[in-house]
N, C-alpha and C positions, 0 to 999 in steps of 0.2 A: 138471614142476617148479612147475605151480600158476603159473603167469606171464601176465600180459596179452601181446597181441600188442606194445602198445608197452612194454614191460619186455623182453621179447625182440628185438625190434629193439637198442634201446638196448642191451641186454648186449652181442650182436652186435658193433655196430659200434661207441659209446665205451668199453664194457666190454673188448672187443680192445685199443683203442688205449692202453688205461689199462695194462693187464697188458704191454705192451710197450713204458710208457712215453712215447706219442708222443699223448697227450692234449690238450697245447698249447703253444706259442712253435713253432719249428722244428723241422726233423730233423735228422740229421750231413749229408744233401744240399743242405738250403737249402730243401726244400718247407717250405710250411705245414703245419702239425699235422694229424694225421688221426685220423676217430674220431665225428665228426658229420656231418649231411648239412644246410651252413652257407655261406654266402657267406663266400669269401675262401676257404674252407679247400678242399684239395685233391679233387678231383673222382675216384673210384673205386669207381664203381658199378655192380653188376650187377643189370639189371631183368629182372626174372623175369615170364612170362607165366601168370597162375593166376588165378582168381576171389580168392583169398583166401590170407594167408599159412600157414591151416590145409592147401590144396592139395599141398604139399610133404611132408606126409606121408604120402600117399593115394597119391605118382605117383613113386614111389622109380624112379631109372633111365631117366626120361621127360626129354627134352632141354624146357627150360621157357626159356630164354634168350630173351628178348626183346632187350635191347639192352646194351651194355658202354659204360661208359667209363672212361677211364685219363686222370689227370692234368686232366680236363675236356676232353674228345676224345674222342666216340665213336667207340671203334674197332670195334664190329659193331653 
């Protein structure tokens, strides 16, 4: 798609929350907006373990999970 690594993040994660509408103010639960990786705003993160975010295409089916978190709370 011809994209920089940060044009592909950003699609990813505000580019989701845009297409689902949950870009900014609240949700119908009362969280913060999701869709950027910002203070204040809701914490749901998956860190991946790779030299680089080209790695993920290289390692299809390879467990890369570094660490999780939910609502700002790692939960692995």
């Amino acid at each position: 798609m011809h994209l920089s690594v940060h044009e592909a993040v950003r699609a990813a994660t505000y580019g989701g929350a845009l297409a689902l509408g949950r870009e900014s103010g609240n949700d119908v639960d009362g969280e913060r907006a999701v869709g950027s990786i910002t203070v204040g705003h809701r914490a749901d993160l998956h860190m991946l373990k790779a030299p680089s975010a080209t790695h993920l295409a290289y390692r299809p089916g390879i467990p890369l999970t570094f660490a999780v978190w939910r609502a700002g709370v790692r939960a692995v």
